[in-house]
C-alpha positions as CSV (number, residue, x, y, z in Angstrom):
1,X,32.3,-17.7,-1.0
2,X,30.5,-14.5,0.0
3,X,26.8,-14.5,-0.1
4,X,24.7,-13.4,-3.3
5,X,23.5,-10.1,-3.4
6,X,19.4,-10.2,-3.0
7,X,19.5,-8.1,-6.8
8,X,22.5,-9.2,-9.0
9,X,22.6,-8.5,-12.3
10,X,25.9,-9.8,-14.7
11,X,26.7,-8.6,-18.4
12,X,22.6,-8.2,-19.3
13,X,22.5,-7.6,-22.9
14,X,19.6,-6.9,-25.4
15,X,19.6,-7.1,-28.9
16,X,16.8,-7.4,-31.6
17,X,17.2,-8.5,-35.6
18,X,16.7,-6.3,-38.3
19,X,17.3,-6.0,-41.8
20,X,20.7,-5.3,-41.8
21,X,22.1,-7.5,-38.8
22,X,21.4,-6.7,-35.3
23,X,20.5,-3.5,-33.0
24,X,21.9,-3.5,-29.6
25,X,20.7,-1.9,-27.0
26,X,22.1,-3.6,-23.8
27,X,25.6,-4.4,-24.1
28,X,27.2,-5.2,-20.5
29,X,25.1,-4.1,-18.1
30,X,25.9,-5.4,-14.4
31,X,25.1,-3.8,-11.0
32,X,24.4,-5.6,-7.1
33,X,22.3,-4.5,-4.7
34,X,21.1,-5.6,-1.6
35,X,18.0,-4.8,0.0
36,X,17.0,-1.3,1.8
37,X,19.5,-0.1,-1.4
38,X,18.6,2.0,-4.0
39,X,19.9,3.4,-7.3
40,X,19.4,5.8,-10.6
41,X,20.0,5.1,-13.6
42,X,20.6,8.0,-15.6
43,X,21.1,8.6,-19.5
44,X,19.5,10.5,-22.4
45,X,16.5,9.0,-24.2
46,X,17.1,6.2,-26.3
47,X,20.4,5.1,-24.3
48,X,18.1,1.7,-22.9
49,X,17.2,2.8,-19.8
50,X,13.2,1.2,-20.1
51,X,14.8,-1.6,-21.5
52,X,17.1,-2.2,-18.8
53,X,14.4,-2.1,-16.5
54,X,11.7,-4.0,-18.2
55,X,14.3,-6.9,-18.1
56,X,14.7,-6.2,-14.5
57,X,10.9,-6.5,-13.9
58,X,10.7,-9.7,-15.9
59,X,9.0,-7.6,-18.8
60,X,11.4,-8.6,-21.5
61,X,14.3,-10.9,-21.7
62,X,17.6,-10.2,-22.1
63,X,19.9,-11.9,-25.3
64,X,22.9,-12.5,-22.8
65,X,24.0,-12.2,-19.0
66,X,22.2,-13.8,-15.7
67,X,19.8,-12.1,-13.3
68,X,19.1,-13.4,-9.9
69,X,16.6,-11.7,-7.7
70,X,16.0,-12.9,-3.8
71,X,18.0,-16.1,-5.0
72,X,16.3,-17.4,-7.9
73,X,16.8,-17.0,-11.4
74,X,13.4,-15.6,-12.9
75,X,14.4,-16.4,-16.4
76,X,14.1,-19.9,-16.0
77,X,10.8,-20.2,-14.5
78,X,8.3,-21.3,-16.8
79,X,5.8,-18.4,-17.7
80,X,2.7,-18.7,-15.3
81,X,5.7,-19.0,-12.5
82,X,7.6,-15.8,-14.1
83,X,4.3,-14.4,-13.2
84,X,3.7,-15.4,-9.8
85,X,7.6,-14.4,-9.3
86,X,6.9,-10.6,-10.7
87,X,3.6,-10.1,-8.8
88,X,5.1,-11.5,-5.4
89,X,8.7,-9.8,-5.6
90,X,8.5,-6.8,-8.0
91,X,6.5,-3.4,-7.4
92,X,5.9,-1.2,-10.9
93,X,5.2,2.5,-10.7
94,X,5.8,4.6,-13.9
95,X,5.7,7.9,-15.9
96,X,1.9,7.6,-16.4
97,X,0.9,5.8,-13.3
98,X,-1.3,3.9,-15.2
99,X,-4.2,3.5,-13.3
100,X,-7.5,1.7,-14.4
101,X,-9.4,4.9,-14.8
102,X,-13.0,2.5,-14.2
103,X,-11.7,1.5,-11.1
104,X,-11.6,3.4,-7.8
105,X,-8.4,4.5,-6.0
106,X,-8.8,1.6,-4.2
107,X,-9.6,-1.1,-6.7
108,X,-6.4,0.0,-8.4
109,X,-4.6,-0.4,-5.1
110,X,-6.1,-4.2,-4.9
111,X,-5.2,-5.1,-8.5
112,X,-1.4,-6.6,-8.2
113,X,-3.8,-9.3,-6.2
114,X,-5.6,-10.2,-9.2
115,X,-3.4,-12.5,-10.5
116,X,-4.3,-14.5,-6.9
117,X,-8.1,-14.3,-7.4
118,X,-10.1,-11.9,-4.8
119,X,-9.0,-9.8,-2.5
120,X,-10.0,-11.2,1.1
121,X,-10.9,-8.7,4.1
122,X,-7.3,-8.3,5.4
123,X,-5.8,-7.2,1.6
124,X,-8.6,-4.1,1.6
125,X,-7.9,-3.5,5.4
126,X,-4.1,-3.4,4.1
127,X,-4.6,-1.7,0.9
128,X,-6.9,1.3,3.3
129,X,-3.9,1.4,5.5
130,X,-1.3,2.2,2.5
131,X,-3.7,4.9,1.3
132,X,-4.1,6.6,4.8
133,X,0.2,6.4,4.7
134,X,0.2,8.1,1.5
135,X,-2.4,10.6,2.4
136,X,-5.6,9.2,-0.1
137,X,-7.6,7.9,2.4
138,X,-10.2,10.6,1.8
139,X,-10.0,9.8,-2.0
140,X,-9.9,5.8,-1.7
141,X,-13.6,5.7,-3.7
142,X,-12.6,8.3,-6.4
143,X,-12.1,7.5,-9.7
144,X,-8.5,8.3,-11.2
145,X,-9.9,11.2,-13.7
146,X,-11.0,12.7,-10.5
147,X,-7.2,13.2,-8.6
148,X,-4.3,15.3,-9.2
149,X,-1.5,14.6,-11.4
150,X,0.0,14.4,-7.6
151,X,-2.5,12.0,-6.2
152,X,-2.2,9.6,-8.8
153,X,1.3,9.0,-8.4
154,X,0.4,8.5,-4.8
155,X,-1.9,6.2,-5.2
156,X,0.5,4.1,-7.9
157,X,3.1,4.4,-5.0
158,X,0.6,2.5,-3.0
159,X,-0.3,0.1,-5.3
160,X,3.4,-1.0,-6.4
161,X,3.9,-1.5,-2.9
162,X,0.7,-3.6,-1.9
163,X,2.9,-6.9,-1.9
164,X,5.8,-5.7,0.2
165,X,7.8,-6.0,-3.1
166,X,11.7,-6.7,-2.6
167,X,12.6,-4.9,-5.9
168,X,10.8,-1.4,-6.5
169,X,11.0,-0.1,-9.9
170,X,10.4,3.8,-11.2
171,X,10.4,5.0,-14.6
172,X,10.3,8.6,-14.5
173,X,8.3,9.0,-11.5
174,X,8.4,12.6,-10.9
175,X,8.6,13.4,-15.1
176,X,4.6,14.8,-15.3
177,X,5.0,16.4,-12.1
178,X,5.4,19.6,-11.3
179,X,8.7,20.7,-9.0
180,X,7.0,20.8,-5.5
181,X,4.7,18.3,-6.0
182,X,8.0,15.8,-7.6
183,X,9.9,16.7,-4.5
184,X,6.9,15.5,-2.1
185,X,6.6,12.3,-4.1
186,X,10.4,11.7,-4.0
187,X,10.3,11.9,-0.1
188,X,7.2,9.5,0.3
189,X,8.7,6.9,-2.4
190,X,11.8,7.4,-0.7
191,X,10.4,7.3,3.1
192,X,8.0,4.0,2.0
193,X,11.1,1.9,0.5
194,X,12.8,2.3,3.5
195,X,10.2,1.2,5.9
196,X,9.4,-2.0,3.5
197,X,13.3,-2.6,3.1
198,X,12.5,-2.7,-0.6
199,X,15.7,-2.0,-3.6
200,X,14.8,0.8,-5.3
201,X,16.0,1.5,-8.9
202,X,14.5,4.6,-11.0
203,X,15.1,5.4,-14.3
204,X,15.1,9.2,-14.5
205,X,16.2,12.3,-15.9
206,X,16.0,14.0,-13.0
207,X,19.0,15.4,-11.4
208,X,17.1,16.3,-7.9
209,X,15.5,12.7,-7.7
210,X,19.2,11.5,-8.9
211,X,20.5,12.7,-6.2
212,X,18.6,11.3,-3.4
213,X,19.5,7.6,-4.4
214,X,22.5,6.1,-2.9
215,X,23.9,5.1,-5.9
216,X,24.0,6.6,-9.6
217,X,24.8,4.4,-12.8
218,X,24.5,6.0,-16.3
219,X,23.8,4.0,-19.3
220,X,26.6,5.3,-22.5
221,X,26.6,2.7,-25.3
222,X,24.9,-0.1,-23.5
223,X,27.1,0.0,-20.9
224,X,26.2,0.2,-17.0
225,X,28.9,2.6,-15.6
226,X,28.9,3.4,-11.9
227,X,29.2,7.1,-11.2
């Protein structure tokens, strides 16, 4: 038998009760990737893109199908190992960043720790050197309010990546952002995933950003297709 891929995802589906039955929103969804590999899933609004990927971050669960990421099966794990499992092998960065806007660029950077207790000496020292790569290290002590729409997505870029993640996630990362600054935050993500040999999966609607992934999967009535 051949070896598993480090991502491998078989026939997820999602479905939730309501009054009449059942909705579905996932119906077969299936894709392999290995690491250093990345993909976009594409589809109009609605078509379960953000669920498909919360159940890949171990957000949600699906109703049906297996996923296996870096050989275990993170569905099984009881809930304070799920977790540990997401904050050591999964990197988030969405839409809205998200930052903790009473934090500093840096505290925000620190936070996937959290769930570890305190950042030691070597995790700031590491977190400093992420900023300087993504060009914040002037800004490490600002406040979020006080960056770019730009900057912020920098500094989530950073943060998702703090762990050396071996699954990256994006939902809409470029969507608030204006064309040149989207295009300079597609070749950072882009040039960062590579040097951590992460998989990299966005969810966009973004036909530049699209087109930069190696491999392009649209979602039409729950199903994965491969494009």
């Amino acid at each position: 038998m051949g070896r598993m891929p480090t991502l491998h995802a078989q026939s997820i589906a999602k479905t939730y009760p309501v009054a009449d039955g059942e909705l579905t929103i996932l119906r077969d969804a299936s894709l392999a990737l290995e690491r250093g590999e990345s993909a976009a899933i594409v589809g109009p609004s609605g078509s379960g893109k953000s669920t498909l990927l919360s159940i890949l971050g171990t957000l949600d669960f699906p109703t049906g199908g297996t996923f296996e990421l870096s050989g275990e099966s993170p569905f099984q794990l009881s809930e304070p190992e799920l977790a540990a499992f997401r904050s050591r092998h999964i990197g988030f960065i969405f839409q809205d960043h998200h930052l903790l806007p009473q934090c500093s660029v840096l505290e925000n950077v620190l936070v996937p720790l959290l769930a570890d207790g305190a950042a030691g000496p070597a995790d700031v020292t590491h977190a400093e050197q992420l900023l300087e790569r993504v060009g914040l290290a002037e800004r490490r002590h600002h406040r979020p309010a006080q960056l770019s729409g730009g900057e912020r997505q920098r500094a989530a870029i950073a943060r998702a990546l703090l762990r050396q993640p071996t699954l990256l996630l994006a939902d809409e990362p470029t969507g608030n952002l204006d064309r040149t600054t989207a295009d300079a935050i597609v070749n950072l993500l882009l040039e960062l995933q590579q040097e951590q040999n992460a998989i990299l999966i966005a969810v966009t609607h973004s036909e530049p950003l699209a087109a930069r992934l190696q491999r392009r999967y649209a979602l039409d009535d729950g199903r994965l297709i491969k494009q």
